[in-house]
C-alpha positions as CSV (number, residue, x, y, z in Angstrom):
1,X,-6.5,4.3,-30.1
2,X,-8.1,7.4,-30.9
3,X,-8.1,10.5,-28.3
4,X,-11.2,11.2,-26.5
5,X,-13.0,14.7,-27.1
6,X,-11.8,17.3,-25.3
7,X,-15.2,18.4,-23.7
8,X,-14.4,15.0,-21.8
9,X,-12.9,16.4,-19.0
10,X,-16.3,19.1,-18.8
11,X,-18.2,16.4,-18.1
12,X,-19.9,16.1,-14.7
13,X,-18.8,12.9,-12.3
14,X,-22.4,11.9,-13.0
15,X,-21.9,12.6,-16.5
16,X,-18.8,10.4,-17.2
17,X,-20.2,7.7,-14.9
18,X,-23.3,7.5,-17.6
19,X,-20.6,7.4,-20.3
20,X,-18.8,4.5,-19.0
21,X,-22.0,2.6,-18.5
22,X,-23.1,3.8,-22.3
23,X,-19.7,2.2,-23.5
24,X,-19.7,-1.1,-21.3
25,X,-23.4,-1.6,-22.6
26,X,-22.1,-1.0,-26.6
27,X,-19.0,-3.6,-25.8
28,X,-21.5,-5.8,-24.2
29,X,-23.6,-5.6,-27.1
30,X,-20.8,-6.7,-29.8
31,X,-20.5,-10.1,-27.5
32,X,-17.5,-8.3,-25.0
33,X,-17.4,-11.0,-21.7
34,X,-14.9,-11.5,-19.4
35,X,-12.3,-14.0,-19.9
36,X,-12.7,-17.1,-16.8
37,X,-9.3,-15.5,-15.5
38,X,-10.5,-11.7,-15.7
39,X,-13.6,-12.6,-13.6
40,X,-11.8,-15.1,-11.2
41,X,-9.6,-12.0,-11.0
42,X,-12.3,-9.7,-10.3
43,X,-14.2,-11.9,-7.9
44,X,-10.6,-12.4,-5.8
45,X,-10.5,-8.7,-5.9
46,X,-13.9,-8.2,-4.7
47,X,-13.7,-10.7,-2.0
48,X,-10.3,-9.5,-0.7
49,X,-11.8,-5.7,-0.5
50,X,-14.9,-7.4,1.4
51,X,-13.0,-9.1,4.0
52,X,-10.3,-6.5,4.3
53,X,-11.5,-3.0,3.5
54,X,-8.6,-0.5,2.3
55,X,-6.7,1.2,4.3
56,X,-4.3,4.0,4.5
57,X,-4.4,8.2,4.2
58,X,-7.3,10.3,2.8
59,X,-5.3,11.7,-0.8
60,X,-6.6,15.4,1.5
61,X,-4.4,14.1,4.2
62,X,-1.6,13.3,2.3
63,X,-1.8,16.4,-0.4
64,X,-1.7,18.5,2.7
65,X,1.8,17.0,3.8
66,X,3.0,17.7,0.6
67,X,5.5,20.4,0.9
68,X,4.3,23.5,-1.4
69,X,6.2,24.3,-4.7
């Protein structure tokens, strides 16, 4: 797999989020689909975060227990 470009990581949030979609648009274009089991997989997924939204420490909160090197 090739590297990406290192002006990657320079890229806005915004920026890389309008990258992704550009790419899942090209792999959609060359006939890319989910396989039954990938989107039964994502749907379970989806669901499970619906019903149960996640839950645990702010990466903040635990960064800032981190003892300092």
């Amino acid at each position: 797999m090739p590297t990406l470009p290192s002006n990657v990581s320079s890229l806005t949030a915004a920026e890389k989020s309008e990258l992704i979609d550009a790419l899942w648009e090209d792999l959609e274009s060359h006939g890319y689909t989910l396989s039954p089991e990938q989107a039964e997989e994502l749907d379970r997924r989806i669901d499970s975060c619906e019903k149960n939204p996640p839950t645990g420490i702010p990466w903040e909160q635990v960064k800032a227990g981190l003892p300092q090197r």
